[in-house]
N, C-alpha and C positions, 0 to 999 in steps of 0.2 A: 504493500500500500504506500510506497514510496511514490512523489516525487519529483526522482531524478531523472528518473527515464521518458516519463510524460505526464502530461497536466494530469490531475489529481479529479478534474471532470472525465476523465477518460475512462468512465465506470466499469463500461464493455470489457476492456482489454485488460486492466490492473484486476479485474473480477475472472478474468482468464488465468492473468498468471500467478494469481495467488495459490488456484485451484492446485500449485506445483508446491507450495509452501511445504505439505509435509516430507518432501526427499529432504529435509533438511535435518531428517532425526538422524541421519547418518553422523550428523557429527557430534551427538548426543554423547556423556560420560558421565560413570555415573554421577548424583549430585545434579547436574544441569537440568534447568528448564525450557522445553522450547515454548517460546511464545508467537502463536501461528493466529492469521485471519478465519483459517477455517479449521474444522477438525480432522482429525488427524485419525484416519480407520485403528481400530483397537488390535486388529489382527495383521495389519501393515507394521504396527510399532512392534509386534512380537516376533516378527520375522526380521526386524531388522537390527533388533538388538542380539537377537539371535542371532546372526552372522555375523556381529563385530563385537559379539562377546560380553554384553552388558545386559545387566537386571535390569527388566523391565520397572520391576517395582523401585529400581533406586533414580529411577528419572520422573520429570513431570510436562506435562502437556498442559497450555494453556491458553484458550482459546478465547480469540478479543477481534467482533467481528471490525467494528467500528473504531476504536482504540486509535489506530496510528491513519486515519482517512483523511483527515482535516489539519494536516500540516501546519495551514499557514494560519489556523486558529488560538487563539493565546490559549498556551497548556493543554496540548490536546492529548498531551502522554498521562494525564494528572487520574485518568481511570487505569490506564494500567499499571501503575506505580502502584497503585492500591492495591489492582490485582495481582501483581506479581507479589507483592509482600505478602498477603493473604497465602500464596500459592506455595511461598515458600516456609510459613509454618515459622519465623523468627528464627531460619538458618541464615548465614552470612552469605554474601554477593560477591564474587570475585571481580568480575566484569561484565559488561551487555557487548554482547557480540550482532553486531547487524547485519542483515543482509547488506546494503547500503547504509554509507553515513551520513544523514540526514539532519532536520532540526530534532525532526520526532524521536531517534534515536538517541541524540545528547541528551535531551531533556528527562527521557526514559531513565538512563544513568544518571543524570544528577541529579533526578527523584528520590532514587536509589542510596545515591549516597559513591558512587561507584566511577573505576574507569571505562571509558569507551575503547575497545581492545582496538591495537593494539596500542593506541593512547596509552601516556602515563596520567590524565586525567580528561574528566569533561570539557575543561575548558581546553587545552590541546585540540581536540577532536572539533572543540567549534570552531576554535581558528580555522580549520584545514576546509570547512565548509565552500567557502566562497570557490574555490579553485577544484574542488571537488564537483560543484555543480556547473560549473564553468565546463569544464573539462569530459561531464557527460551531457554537453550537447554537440552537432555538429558542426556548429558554427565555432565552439571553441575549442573543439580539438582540428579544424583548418589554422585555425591562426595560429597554435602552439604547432603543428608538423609542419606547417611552410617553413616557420621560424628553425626549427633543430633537422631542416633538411629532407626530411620525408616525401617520394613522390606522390602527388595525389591528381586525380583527372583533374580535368578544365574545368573552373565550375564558378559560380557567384553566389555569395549570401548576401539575399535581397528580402525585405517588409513583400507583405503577402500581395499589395500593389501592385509591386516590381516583377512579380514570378513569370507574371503570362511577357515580359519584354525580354527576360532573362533566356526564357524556353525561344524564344522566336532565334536569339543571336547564336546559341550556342545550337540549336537543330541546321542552322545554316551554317557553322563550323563541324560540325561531326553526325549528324544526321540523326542522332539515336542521344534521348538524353530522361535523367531520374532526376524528381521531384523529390524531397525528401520533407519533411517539420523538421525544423531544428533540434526537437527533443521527443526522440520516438526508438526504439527498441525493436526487434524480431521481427522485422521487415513491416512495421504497424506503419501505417499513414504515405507509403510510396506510391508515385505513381509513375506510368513507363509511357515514354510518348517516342516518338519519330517522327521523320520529315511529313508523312500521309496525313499529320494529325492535323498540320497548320490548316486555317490558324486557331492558334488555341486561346482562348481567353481566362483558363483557369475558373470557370463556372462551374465543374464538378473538382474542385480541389476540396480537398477534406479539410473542415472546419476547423483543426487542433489547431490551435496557436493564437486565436481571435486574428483579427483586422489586423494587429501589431506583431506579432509574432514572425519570427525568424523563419525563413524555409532555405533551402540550401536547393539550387540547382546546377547539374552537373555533367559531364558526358558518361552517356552510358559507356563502358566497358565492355566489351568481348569478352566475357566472363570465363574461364578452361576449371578457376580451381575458387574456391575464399576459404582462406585459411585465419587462422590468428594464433598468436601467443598470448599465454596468460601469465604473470610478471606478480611478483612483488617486491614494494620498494620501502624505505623508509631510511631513518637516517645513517645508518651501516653505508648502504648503497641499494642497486637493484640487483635483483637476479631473476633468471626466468625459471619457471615452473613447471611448462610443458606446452606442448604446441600442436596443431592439429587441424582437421580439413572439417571444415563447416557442410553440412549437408544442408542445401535449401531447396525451396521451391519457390519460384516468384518473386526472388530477395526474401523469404521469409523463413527462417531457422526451423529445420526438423528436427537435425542429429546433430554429431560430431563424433570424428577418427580421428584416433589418437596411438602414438604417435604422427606426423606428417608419415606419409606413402610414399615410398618411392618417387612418385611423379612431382610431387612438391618439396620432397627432401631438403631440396638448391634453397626453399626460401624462409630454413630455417635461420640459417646467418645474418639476413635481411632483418628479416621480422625480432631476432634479439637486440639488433644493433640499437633498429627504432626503440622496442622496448628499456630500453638503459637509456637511450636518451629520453625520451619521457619523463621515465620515472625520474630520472634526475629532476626532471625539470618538476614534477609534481612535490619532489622531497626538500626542491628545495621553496615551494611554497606550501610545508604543514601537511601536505599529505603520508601517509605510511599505510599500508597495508595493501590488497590486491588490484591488481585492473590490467586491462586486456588492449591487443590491439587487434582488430579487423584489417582483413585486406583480400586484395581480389589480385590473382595472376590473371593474366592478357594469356589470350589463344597465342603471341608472339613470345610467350615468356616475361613480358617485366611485371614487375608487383609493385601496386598500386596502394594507399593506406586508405584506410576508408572512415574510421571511428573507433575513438577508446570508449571503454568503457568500467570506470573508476569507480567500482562496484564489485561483490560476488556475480558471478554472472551463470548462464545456465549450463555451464561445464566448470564451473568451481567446486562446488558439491560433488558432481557424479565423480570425479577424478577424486576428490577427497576420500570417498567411500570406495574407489578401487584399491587406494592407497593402502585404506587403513585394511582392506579387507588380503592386501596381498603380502602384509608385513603379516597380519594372523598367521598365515598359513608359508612363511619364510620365505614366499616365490621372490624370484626377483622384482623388476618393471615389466606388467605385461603390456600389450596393447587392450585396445578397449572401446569401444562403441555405444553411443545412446541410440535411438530412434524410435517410431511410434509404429504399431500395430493397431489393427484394426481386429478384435475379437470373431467369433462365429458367430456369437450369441451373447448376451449380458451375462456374466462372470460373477457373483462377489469374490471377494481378492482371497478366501483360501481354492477357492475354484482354480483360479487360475494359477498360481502354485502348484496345485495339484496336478495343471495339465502341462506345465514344464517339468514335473516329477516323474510322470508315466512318461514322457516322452525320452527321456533320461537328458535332457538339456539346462535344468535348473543349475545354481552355482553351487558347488560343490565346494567346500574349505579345504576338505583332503586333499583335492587334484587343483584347488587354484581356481578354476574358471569355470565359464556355463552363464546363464542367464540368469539376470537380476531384474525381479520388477521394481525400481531404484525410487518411484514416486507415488508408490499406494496406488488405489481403483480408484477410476477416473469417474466423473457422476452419470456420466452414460452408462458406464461399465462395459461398455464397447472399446475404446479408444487409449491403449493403452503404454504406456512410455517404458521403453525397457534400455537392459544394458546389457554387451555379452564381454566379459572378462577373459583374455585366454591371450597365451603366449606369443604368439604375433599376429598379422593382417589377417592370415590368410586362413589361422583357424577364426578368427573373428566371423571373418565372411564365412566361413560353415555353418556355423552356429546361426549367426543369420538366416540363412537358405532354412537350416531345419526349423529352426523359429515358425519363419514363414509359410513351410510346407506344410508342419502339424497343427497349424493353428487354421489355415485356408482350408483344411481337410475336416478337423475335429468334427464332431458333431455331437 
């Protein structure tokens, strides 16, 4: 219910991706509270503590539908503060750990009484605000990668006005060009025009951003790969974390392969270098802790950057939880994959457990690898977000295939 990624009117879509909030008990130990927008299946927590080794009963779940919605409202953390203390029964608070860092997350913390990890305190973390929020939009992550060097298409950040003058100059230089909101996430609020479209007036632009709001237009890309690294930085320096090939549709996020593939290998060096420059530049205005960079290779090879984003993001967690799940079981690095399936039939979540257990593809701790349902049943109970853990690409892509086959078939 942040924020950062887009206006906080954007019911639809922050009601979308909350519905992912519960993958986040993976990084649940005992002692900690998750404090989620929705709930969190009783039998998802038990499977998942169950594979990283933790009592159920020594964790808490805490559910605050409305709690952090209203940002820019004075004290809008001031119910969950109550709540959390409530929840925690007068045991002590180490730190609040946020998806993003927010206003609503300091404020959460300095309700508390506590730091904002990995802050040494709240007011640290609010400093780091400004250039945080800055930094998750696209308009200000152009200004910061032109500055430290980074190549990015042709493109203008122009008031919502300007956009249909912007799409005219740039489809007359490159023929194919993206519409973007300044502050939008998982391919939300794009739109794709070329030269057939003139002329265009921008009368079906999507309304995010009011009259005054930022849009970012740019030339489309010949797209072959979109990859990104995920970094974190703070005052040490930076280092990167892991890196990997974006699965989309439409410009909009399905999956992600991990490590890079063979075919994108080359733009691992790329993609760190920018990352260290970044983070530097983030570290040295207050920022510490995770963010990512986008980017797209050209059908010709070059790699292009496209938007940070200075936040957990939706391969932070899943990589977290292969982590912790392949140190359990002493493996080394394996590779790893998210993506979405589509059920035979409605499921609830030991159903479908059940039907990667007969199938023998579920993950396994003894051998390391197999399929994870990494984000609890989905409210359809159709549609459903999985992981497969396994020693490289290529068993990944089996797993995959069988996924697919016995779930298309099940009945």
């Amino acid at each position: 219910m942040s924020d950062l990624a887009v206006d906080l009117d954007e019911h639809d879509v922050l009601g979308a991706w909350a519905e992912q909030a519960p993958r986040e008990a993976w990084l649940l130990r005992a002692g900690d509270v998750l404090v989620t927008p929705v709930p969190v299946d009783k039998a998802f927590l038990m499977y998942s503590c169950a594979l990283i080794g933790v009592c159920p009963d020594s964790v808490g779940v805490l559910t605050l539908p409305e709690a952090f919605a209203a940002a820019d409202r004075p004290a809008p953390h001031r119910t969950a503060v109550e709540a959390v203390r409530a929840a925690l029964g007068g045991r002590s608070v180490s730190a609040v750990l946020p998806t993003a860092l927010d206003g609503a997350a300091v404020g959460l913390a300095r309700g508390l009484g506590v730091p904002v990890a990995p802050y040494a305190s709240a007011d640290r973390a609010e400093a780091a605000l400004e250039p945080t929020r800055r930094l998750n939009t696209k308009a200000g992550f152009r200004h910061a990668a032109l500055g430290l060097g980074m190549r990015l298409p042709d493109g203008r950040v122009c008031r919502r006005t300007e956009v249909a003058g912007a799409v005219a100059e740039l489809l007359a230089s490159h023929g194919r060009v993206v519409v973007k909101p300044d502050r939008s996430a998982g391919g939300h609020g794009l739109s794709f025009l070329t030269a057939a479209a003139q002329p265009w007036t921008g009368a079906d632009l999507a309304t995010v951003g009011g009259p005054e709001g930022l849009w970012i237009v740019e030339e489309r890309i010949d797209v072959a790969r979109s990859v990104s690294v995920q970094m974190e930085t703070g005052p040490g320096g930076s280092r990167a974390l892991f890196s990997g090939e974006m699965r989309t549709v439409a410009g909009c996020f399905t999956g992600y392969l991990s490590p890079l593939p063979d075919g994108a290998a080359g733009t691992g060096p790329v993609l760190e270098a920018w990352g260290r420059a970044l983070g530097g530049f983030l570290a040295d205005h207050g920022y510490a802790g995770p963010f990512s960079i986008d980017a797209m290779v050209s059908a010709d090879g070059e790699v292009f950057a496209g938007e940070s984003n200075v936040r957990r993001t939706a391969t932070t967690t899943p990589q977290a939880m292969v982590a912790r799940l392949a140190a359990r079981s002493g493996a080394g690095e394996p590779a790893w994959a998210t993506g979405r399936l589509r059920a035979p039939e409605v499921l609830c979540f030991d159903a479908a457990v059940e039907r990667l257990s007969t199938t023998g593809i579920g993950y396994d701790v003894s051998r390391a690898e197999g399929v994870v349902l990494y984000a609890g049943p989905p409210p359809d109970g159709l549609t459903w977000r999985y992981a497969v853990i396994a020693p490289d690409h290529a068993a990944v892509a089996r797993y995959e295939e069988l996924l697919r086959s016995s779930w298309a078939t099940a009945r």
